[in-house]
N, C-alpha and C positions, 0 to 999 in steps of 0.2 A: 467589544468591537471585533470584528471581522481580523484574521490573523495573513488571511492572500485574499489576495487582489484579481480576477482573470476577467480580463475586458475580449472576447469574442466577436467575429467578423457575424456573426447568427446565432439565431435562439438553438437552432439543432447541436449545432456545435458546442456551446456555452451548455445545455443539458447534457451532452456526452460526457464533456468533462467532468459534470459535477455526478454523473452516476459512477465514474472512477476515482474520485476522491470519497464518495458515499461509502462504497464498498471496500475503500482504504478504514472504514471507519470515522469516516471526516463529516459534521454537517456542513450541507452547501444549500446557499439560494441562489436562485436565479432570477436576478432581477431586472426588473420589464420597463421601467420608470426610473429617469433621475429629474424630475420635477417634484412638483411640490409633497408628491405622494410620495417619494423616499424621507421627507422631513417625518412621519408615523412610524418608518421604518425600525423595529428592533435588529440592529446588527447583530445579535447575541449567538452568532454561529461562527463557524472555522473561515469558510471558505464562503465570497459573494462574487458570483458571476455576472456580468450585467453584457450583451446583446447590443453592437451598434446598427446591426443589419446595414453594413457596409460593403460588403465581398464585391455588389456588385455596381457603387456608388460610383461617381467618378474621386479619382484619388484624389483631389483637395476636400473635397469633402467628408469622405473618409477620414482623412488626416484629424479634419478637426471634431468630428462623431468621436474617435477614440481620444485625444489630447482631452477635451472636455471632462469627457464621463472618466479619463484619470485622476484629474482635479478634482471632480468634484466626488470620487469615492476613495479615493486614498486617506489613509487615517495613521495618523503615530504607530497603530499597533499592528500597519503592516507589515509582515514579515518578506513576504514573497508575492511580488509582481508579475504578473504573467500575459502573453500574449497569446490565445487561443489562434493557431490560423487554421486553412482546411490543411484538410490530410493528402489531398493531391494537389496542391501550390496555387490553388485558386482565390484569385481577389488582391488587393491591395496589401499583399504583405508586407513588402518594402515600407511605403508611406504610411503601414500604421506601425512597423515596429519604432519608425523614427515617431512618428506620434506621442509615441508612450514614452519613449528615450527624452524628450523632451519636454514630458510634462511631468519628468522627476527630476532631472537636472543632471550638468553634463558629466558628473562621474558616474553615471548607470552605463553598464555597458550591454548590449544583446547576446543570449547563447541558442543558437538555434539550431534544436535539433528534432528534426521535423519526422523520424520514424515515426510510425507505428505497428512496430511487430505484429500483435497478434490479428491485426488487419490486414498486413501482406505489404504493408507499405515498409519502405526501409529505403537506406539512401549508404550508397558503395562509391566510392571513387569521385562523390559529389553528385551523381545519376540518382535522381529516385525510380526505385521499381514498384510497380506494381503486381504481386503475385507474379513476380522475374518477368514480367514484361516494363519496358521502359516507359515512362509516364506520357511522353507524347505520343505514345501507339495504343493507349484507353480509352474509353467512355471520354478521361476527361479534356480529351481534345480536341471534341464535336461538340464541347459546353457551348452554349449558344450565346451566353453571358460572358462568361471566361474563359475562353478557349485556352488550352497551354499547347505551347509549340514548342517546347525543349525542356527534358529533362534533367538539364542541370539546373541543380538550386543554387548556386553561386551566380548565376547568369541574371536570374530571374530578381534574387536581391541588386544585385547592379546597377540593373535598368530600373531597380523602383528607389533603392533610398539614394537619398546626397550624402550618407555614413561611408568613411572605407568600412571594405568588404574581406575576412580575410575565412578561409578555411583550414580544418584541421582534419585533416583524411583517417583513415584506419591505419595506416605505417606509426602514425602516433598515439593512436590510442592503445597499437598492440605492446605502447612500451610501457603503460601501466600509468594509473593516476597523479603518480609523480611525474611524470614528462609529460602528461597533458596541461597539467598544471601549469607548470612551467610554460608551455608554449601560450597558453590563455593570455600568462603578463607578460611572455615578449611579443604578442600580436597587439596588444593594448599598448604597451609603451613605445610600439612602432606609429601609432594615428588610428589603429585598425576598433574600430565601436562597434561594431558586427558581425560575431564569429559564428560561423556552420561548420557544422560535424558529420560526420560517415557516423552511422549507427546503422544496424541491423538486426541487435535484439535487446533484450532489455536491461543484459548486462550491460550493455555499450552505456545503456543511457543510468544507469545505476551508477559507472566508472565517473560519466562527463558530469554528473549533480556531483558527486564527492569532488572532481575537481575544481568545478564552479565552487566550491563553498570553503575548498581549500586556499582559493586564491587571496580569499577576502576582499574583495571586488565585487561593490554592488551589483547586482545582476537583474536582467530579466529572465525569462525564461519564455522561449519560442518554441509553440510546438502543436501537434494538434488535441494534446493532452497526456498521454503517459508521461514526457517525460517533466510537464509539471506537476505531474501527481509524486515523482519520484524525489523530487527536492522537497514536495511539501510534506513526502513523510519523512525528510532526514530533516526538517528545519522546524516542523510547529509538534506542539502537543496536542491532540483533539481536545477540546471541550469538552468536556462531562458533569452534569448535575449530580451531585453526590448522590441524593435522595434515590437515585434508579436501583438503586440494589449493587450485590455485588456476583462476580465471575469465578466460578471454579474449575481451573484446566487441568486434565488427567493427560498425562502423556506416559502409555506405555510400551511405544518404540524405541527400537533400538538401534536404529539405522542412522548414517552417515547426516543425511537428510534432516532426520528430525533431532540431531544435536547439534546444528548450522542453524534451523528456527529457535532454539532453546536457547543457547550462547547470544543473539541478537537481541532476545527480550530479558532472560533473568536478570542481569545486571540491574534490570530499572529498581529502582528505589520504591517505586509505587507498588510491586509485587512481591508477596511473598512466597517463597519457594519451601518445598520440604521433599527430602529424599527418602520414597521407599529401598529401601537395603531388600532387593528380591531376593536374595540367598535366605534371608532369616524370614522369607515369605512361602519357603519351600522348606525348609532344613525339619522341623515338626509342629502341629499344631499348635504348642506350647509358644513356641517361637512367631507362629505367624500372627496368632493373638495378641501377643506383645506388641508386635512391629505395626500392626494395625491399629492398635489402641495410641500409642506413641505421633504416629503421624497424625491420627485425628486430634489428637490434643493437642499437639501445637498449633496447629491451624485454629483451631477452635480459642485456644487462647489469643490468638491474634484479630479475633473477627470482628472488635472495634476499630483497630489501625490502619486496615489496609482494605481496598473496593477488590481486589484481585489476588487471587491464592490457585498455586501452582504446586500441585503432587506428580512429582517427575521418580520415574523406575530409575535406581542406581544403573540398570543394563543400560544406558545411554551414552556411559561412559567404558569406551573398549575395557581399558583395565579393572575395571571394577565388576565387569561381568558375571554372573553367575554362571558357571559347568554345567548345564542343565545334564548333559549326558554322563558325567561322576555321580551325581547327585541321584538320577534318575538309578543306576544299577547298584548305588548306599541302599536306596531306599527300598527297592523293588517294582520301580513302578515305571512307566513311559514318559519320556519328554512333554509328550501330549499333557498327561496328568499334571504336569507341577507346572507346566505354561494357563493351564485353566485355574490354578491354585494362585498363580499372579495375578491373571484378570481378575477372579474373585477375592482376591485382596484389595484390589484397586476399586472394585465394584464395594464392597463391603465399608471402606472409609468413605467413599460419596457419600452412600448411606446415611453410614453416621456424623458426617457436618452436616448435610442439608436435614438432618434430623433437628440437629442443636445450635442452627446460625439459619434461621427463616428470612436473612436481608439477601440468600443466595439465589438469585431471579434468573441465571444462566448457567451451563457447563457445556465445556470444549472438550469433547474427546480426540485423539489421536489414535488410530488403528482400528481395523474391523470390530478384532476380540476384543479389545477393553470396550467400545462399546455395548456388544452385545451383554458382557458381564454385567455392565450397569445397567442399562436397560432391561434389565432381569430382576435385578437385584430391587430396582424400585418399581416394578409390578406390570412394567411401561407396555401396553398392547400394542400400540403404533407412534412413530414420528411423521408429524404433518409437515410437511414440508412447504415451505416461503420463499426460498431464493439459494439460487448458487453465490458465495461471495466470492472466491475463485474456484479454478477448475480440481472438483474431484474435493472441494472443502462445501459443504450442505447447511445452509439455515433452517431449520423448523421450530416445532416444539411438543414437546415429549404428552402422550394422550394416554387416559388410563392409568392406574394407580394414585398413590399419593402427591403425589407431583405433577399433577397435569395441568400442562400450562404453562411449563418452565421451559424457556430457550434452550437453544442448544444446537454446537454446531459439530458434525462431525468431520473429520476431515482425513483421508489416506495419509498412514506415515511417512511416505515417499514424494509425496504430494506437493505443489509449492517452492517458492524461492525463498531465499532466508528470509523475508518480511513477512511468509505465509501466517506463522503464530502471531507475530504483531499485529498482521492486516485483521486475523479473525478474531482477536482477543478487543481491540478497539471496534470492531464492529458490535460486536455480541454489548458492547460498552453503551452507544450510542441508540442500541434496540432496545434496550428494558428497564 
């Protein structure tokens, strides 16, 4: 069964959503029907969206489009309830978030954070802007359905729900998760069932999910979709059918960046990790044969236990770094030289698992080089490419050679927020 919930004012809407939870890695439906044709229905996905086409209904009606299609899609194994509204405050937002607040019972409280950064929308001081124009001087003020006439979103929930109303500005958010925390249970234990937040990029809403969930206070989640996407990847584990094969991540940066995506994921229990030692990857050929045979082998031993296997360069870690420039004037040779002698280390152990574990249906590179090594290494003439899953991270699959056929995402090491390697490692999960 379905692990969130997101009941949407429109289909447009409730599809936006679920191509952000998609590219989280998540499956989502969207569903068109809660009559008889949901009783066929297989729930057997993450996330079910379902559509009242209400934005522009009158509000009792509304009210009970979303209260209904609560009831009747809510299930034991939901985790995370959600209320899709538009992204510029149009429609009955008020009367459907008390809808849904009502059609779970009265310890659910509302967290409404209605940004969406990489859209231009975001909300400062309680104003929402649009691309820093204030919301009532847009397009969506001459809505001919739902006109909006002020830019504050406190105002606008006021006038729609009978919930107190309480907000939580950016002076509190700048004091960190712990004091928003904090304020979430003493705006709750004051009467307050409907809290709005200042957010303005996706930290904010990354900050206000870790406090929602800190609180432990059932929750909804209000928003036009980022920042329910953002709870649903701190709260559910995607779905995965074993049989799809498994994932092998190369990561051969060594930047700040790509050891903030690295610390976020290794820990899980579901991947297994192995460290190339780049020092004994450059020290002599002797050496690097060693270290290349060593890393494939463990992996390779483990390729019944685990769907995901992670070859991460020792350079990831400042102090663990290798001298390339001591090393480089031992040896006699250039920087250049013994940074192609890593990629081709790195390129060299793909090789050899996806030689000797055929259940590897995907690989994630990190950085230009280690791409190109590998794609060399396995004969590869072009990646076709399918989809960006975020900016500057590439879905395709690799054409030409042995391997043609096989997914694969690349992404810049610099690239991404700390969920960058999660988001592409669960996606690459849910494609093959």
């Amino acid at each position: 069964m379905a692990q969130c919930l997101i009941i949407a004012d429109d289909l447009t809407g409730a599809n936006a959503t679920g191509v952000l939870l998609h590219k989280a890695g998540y499956s989502a439906d969207t569903i068109l029907s809660i009559n008889q044709e949901l009783d066929n229905y297989d729930r057997n996905c993450d996330c079910i969206l379902y559509p009242t086409d209400s934005r522009s209904r009158p509000a009792a009606e509304a009210y009970e489009r979303v209260f209904n299609a609560t009831k009747r899609l809510r299930t034991d194994d939901t985790q995370v309830f959600a209320k899709r509204i538009d992204s510029t405050l149009r429609g009955n937002l008020g009367q459907e978030t008390d809808a849904m607040l009502d059609a779970l019972g009265n310890e659910y409280i509302a967290l409404v954070a209605p940004c969406f950064p990489s859209s231009g929308r975001i909300v400062c001081g309680g104003y929402m802007l649009v691309n820093s124009i204030p919301l009532h001087k847009t397009s969506a003020a001459q809505d001919p359905k739902n006109p909006i006439t002020t830019p504050s979103v406190e105002s606008i929930f006021k006038n729609q729900s009978r919930y107190n109303v309480a907000s939580i500005n950016m002076s509190i958010l700048m004091k960190g998760k712990e004091a928003v925390t904090k304020e979430i249970v003493t705006l709750v234990q004051n009467g307050n069932r409907i809290i709005l937040f200042d957010c303005t990029t996706d930290e904010d809403l990354e900050l206000i999910a870790g406090a929602g969930i800190d609180s432990r206070l059932p929750f909804i989640t209000v928003g036009p979709g980022p920042f329910t996407t953002t709870v649903v990847k701190k709260k559910i584990v995607p779905r995965v059918k074993e049989e799809n094969g498994s994932v092998l991540v190369v990561i051969g940066s060594v930047n700040a960046v790509a050891k903030m995506q690295v610390d976020e994921v290794i820990p899980s229990p579901e991947i297994y990790s192995v460290t190339l030692q780049t020092k004994k990857a450059v020290e002599s050929d002797t050496c690097r044969k060693k270290e290349i045979k060593r890393v494939a082998d463990q992996v390779l031993k483990e390729k019944d236990n685990f769907r995901v296997f992670a070859i991460i360069g020792s350079g990831i870690e400042s102090d663990k770094r290798a001298d390339l420039n001591t090393l480089a004037t031992e040896r006699g040779c250039s920087v250049e030289n013994l940074s192609e002698e890593i990629n081709n280390s790195f390129a060299e152990i793909v090789s050899c698992i996806l030689k000797n574990n055929k259940d590897i249906k995907a690989v994630y590179t990190s950085g230009g080089d280690i791409t190109v090594a590998v794609c060399k290494a396995l004969g590869v003439t072009c990646i076709r490419l399918h989809n960006e899953v975020l900016p500057l991270a590439a879905y395709g699959e690799l054409c030409g050679g042995m391997y043609s056929g096989l997914k694969i995402i690349t992404k810049g090491g610099m690239a991404g927020d700390k969920y960058a390697l999660k988001d592409c490692i669960s996606y690459l999960k849910t494609h093959i």
